[in-house]
C-alpha positions in Angstrom: 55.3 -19.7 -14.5 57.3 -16.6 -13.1 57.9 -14.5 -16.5 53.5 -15.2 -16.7 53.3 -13.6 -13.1 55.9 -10.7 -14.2 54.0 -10.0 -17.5 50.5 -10.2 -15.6 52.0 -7.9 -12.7 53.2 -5.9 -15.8 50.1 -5.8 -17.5 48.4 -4.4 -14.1 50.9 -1.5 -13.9 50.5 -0.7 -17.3 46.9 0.2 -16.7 47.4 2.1 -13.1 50.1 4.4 -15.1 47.3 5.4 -17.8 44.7 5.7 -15.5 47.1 8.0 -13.3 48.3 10.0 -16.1 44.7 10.4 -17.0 43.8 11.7 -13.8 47.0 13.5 -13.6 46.2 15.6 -16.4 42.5 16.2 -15.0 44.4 17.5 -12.1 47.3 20.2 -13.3 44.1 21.7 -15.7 42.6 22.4 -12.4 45.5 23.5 -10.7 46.4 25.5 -14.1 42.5 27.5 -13.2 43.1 28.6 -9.5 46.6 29.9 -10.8 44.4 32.2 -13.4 42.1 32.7 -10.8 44.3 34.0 -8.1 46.1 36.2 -10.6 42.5 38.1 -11.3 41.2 38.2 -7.9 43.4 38.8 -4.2 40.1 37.3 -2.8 38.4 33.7 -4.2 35.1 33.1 -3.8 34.1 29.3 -2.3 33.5 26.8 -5.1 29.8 25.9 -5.1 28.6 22.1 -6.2 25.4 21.6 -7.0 24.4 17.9 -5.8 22.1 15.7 -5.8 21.9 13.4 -3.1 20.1 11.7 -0.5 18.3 15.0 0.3 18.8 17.0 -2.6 20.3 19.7 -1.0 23.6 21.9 -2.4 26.7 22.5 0.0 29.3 24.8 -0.2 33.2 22.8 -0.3 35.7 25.1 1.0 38.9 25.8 -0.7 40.9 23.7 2.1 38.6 20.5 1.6 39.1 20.7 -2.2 42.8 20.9 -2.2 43.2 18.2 0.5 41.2 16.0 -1.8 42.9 16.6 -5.1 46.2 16.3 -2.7 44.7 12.6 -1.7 44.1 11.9 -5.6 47.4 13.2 -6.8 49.4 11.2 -4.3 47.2 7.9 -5.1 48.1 8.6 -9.0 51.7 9.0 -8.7 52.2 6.0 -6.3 50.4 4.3 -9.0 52.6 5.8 -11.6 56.1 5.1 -9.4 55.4 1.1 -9.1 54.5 1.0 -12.5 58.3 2.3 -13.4 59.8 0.1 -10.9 58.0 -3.1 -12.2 58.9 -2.6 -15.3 59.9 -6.0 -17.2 61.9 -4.5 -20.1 59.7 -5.5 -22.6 59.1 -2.1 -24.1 56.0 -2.1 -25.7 54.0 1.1 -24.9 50.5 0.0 -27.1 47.4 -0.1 -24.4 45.6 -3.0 -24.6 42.1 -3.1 -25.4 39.3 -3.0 -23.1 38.3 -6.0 -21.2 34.8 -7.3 -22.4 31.8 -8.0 -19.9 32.3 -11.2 -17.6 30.0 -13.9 -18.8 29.1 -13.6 -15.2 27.2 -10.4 -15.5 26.0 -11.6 -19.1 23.9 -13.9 -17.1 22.8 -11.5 -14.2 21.9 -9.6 -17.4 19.9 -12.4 -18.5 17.8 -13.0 -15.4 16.7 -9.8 -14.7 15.3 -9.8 -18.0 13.1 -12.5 -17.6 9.6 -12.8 -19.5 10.8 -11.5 -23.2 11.9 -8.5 -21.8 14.2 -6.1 -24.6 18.0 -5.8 -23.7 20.3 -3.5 -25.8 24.1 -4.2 -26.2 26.2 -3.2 -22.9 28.2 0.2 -23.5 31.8 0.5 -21.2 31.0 4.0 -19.7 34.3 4.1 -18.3 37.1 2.1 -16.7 38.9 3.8 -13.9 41.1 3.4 -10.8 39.3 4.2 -7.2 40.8 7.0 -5.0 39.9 7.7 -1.5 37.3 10.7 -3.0 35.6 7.7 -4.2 35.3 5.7 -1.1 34.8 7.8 2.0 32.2 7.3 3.8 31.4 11.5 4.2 31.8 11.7 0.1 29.2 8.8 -0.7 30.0 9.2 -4.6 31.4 7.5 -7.5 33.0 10.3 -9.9 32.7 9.8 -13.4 34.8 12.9 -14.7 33.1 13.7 -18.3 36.9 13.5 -19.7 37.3 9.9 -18.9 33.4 8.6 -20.4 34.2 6.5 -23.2 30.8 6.5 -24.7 28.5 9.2 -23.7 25.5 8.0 -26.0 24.8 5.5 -22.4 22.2 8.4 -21.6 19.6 9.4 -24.2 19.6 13.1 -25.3 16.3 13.4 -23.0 18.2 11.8 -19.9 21.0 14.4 -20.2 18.9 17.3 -20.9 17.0 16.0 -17.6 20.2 16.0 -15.4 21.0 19.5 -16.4 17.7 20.8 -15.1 15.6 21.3 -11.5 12.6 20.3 -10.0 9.6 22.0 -8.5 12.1 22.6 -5.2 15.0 23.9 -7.4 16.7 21.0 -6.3 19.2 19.5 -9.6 17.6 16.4 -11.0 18.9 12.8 -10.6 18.1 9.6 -12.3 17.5 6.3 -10.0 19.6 3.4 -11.7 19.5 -0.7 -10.6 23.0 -1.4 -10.6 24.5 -4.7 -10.9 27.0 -4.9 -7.9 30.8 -6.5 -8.4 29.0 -9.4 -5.6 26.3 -9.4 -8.3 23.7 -8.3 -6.0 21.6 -5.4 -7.2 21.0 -2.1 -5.7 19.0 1.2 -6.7 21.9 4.3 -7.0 21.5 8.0 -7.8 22.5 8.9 -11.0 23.2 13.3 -11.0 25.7 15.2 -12.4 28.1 17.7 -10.8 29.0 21.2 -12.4 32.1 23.5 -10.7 31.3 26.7 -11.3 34.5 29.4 -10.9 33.4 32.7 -9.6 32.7 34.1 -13.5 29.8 31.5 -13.1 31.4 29.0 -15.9 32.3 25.5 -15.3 35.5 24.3 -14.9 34.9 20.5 -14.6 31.8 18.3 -15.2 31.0 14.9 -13.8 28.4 12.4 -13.8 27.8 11.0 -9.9 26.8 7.8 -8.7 25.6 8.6 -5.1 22.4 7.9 -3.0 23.4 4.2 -2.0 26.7 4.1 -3.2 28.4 3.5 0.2 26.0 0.3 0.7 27.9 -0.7 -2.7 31.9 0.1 -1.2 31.3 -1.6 2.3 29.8 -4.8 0.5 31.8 -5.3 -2.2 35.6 -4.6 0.0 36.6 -1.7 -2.4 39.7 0.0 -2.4 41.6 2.7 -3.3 43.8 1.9 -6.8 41.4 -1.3 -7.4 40.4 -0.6 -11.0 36.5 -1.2 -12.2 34.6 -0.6 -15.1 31.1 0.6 -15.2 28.7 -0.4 -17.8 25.3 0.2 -19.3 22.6 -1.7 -20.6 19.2 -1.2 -21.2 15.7 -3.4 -20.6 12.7 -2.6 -22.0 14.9 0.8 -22.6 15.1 1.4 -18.8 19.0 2.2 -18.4 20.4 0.0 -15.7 24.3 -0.2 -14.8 26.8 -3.2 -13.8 30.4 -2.5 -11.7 33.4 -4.8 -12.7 36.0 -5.3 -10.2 38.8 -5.8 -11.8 41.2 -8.6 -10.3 44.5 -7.1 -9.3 46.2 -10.5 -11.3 44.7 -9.0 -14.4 45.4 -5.5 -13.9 
């Protein structure tokens, strides 16, 4: 019974130190692009984000709010990455296992909502990742799905990514409305947009796909946390893309 829990406990670490490294590495490249920056230019112009959200409307984020947010990320990826090296069991294998399929319980949610002979396509793992407290604050309201972490990117058809890159009538960025199939298994209706960082030379340093709109309805019901580790998933019905969010339990991490 114990060396189960110390394998399971291992197990968990095992996939907060990839996720962490993964983030880790997202991190230094950005750090690696202010150094550059700085080295060009005594003064910086103010990162400008481009979102999609509630109202449509684009804010500036000032330097200090970015830092203190990639310091808040950072610090939740190395804790993750320290408890992993001080669990460890000795076992020694470094192999990462494979993803974890789709609970049979969101099979069945699948199921029912497509009721009356309705078409469902295979579900695609768009990413697996841990939450950091960008993720849950109240103020931030989005899910970020960093483009370097999507494990399968063909979840949006070539029309619905063309469509995220472009404006409406208001010059306001586009956004996709998505049923998603909550951890609870209760549904709700997100914002799917995408985020581009420009630098000051007007190209991108970083590109993410958002889930926003009600996604703070989706935290506060479903008790998430920062370092709990979920997987999102797509599906289609009647081709209408829809999405499910795992929770992963910490036993199984």
């Amino acid at each position: 019974m114990q060396q189960t829990q110390r394998r399971e406990e291992n197990n968990r670490f095992k996939t907060l130190a990839r996720l962490a490294y993964q983030r880790l590495q997202e991190l230094n490249e950005a750090d690696e692009q202010k150094k550059k920056k700085r080295n060009k230019r005594k003064f910086r112009s103010k990162p400008v984000f481009e979102i999609a959200d509630d109202n449509d409307w684009e804010v500036e984020h000032e330097e200090q709010q970015e830092q203190e947010e990639e310091y808040s990320d950072r610090k939740a990826a190395a804790a993750a990455s320290k408890r992993r090296k001080s669990s460890s069991s000795g076992e020694g294998s470094s192999s990462q296992p494979p993803p974890r399929p789709l609970p049979e319980d969101f099979k069945k949610a699948i199921r029912r909502l497509a009721r009356g002979g309705k078409r469902v396509t295979e579900e695609k793992l768009v990413i697996e990742k841990g939450l950091f407290k960008t993720d849950l604050a109240k103020g931030n309201n989005r899910l970020s799905i960093p483009f370097t972490q999507v494990l399968d990117h063909t979840f949006l058809t070539d029309e619905e990514t063309r469509f995220l890159t472009t404006r409406d009538g208001n010059n306001k960025m586009n956004f996709k409305e998505v049923t998603i199939i909550e951890p609870s298994l209760e549904l709700e209706k997100v914002k799917l947009c995408r985020w581009d960082m420009n630098k000051a030379n007007g190209k991108n340093t970083s590109s993410n796909y958002v889930l926003n709109g009600a996604w703070s309805n989706v935290v506060q019901r479903n008790n998430l946390e920062p370092d709990d580790v979920v997987q999102l998933w797509s599906f289609r019905i009647d081709q209408e893309l829809h999405l499910a969010l795992v929770k992963i339990p910490h036993n199984n991490n």
